[in-house]
C-alpha positions in Angstrom: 266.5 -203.6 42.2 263.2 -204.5 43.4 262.1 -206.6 46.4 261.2 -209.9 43.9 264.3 -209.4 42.2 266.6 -209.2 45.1 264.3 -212.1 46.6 266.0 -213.9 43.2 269.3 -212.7 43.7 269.9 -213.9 47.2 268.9 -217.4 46.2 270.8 -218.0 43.6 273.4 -220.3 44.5 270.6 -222.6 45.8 268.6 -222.5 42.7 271.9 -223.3 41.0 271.7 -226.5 42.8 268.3 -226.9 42.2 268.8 -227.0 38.4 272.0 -228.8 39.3 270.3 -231.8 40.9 267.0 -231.8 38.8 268.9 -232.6 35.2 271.4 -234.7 36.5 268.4 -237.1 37.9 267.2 -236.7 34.6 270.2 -237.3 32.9 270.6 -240.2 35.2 267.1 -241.5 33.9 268.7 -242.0 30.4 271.3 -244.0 31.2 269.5 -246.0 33.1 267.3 -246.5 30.2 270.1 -247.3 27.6 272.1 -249.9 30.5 268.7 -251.6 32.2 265.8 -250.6 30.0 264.6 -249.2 33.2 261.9 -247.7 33.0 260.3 -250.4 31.0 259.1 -249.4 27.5 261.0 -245.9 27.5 263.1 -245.5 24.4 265.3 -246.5 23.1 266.0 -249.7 25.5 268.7 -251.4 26.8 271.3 -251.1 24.2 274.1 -253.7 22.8 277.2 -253.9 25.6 280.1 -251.7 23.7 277.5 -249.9 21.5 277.6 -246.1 20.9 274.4 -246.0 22.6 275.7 -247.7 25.6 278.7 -245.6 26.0 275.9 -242.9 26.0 274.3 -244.8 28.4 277.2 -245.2 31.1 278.6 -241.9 31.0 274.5 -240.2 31.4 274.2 -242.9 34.2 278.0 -242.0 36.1 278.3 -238.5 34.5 274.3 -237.6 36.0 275.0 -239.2 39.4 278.2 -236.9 39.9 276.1 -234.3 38.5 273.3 -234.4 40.7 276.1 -234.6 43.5 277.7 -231.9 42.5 281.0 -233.8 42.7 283.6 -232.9 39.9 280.5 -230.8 38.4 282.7 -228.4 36.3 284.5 -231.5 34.5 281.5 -233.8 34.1 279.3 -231.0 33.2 281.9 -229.9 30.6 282.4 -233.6 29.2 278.1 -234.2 29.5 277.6 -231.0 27.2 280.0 -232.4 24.8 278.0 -236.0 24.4 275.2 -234.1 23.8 276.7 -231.8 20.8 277.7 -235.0 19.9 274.4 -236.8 20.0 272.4 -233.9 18.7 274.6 -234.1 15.5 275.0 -238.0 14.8 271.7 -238.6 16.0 268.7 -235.9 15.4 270.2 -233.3 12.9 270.8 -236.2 10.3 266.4 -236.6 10.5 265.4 -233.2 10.2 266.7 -229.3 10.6 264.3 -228.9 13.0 264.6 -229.9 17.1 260.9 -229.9 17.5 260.6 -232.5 14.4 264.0 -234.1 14.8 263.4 -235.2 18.9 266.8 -233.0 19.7 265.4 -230.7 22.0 266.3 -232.4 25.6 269.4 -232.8 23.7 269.6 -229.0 23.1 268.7 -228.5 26.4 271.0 -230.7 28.7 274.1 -229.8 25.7 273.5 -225.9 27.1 272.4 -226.4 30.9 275.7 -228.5 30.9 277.4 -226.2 29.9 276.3 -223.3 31.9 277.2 -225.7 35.0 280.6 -226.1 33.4 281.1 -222.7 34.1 278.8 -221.4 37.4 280.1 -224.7 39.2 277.6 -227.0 41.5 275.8 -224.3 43.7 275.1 -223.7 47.1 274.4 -227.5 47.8 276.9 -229.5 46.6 279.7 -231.7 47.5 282.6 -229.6 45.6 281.8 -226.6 47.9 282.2 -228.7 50.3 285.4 -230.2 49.8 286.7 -226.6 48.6 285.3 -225.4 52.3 288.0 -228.3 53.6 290.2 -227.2 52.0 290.1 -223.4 52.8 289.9 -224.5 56.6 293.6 -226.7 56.3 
């Protein structure tokens, strides 16, 4: 292995954490978008209490908080991947086969990093490594 590789390897876990924390702020964005129209003028708004797009809205909001925690990442992560198969399909497929036409790819995206964090866990940096250090200790 060469020295920039190995450089890689030995970081890993943190860089976990850096993607970790990066698209659950993002994720977090959208939420707050669909709950407070916050920022103002990004799409799609504040949405109807009760509406699909709500429901979106509060589990991006809750779901990319815990997320960018790294609390309960595996299960969030796991349930965040599946709102966005979810959303890719009801939403963007139905305009056009294409992502790049059809607006699905941060969809794409966040559906697949989701689920990679589903399975590698929260990282170095995290609050479920430290509650499973806790629990070693006892």
């Amino acid at each position: 292995m060469n020295s920039l590789s190995s450089r890689f390897v030995a970081y890993a876990p943190q860089i976990l954490s850096l993607l970790r924390i990066i698209a659950g702020l993002l994720f977090l964005e959208h939420g707050l978008v669909k709950l407070f129209g916050f920022p103002p003028g990004a799409q799609p708004g504040a949405q109807a209490v009760g509406s699909l797009f709500w429901i979106g809205g509060v589990l991006e909001l809750v779901g990319g908080a815990l997320v960018a925690l790294g609390l309960f990442t595996r299960p969030v992560a796991f349930i965040l991947s599946g709102e966005m198969a979810v959303a890719y399909f009801m939403v963007h497929a139905k305009q056009n086969f294409f992502p790049a036409v059809n607006g699905g790819d941060a969809a794409i995206l966040f559906c697949f990093i989701f689920l990679y964090l589903a399975a590698a866990g929260g990282g170095a940096w995290s609050f479920d490594r430290l509650h499973g250090r806790r629990a070693e200790a006892a």
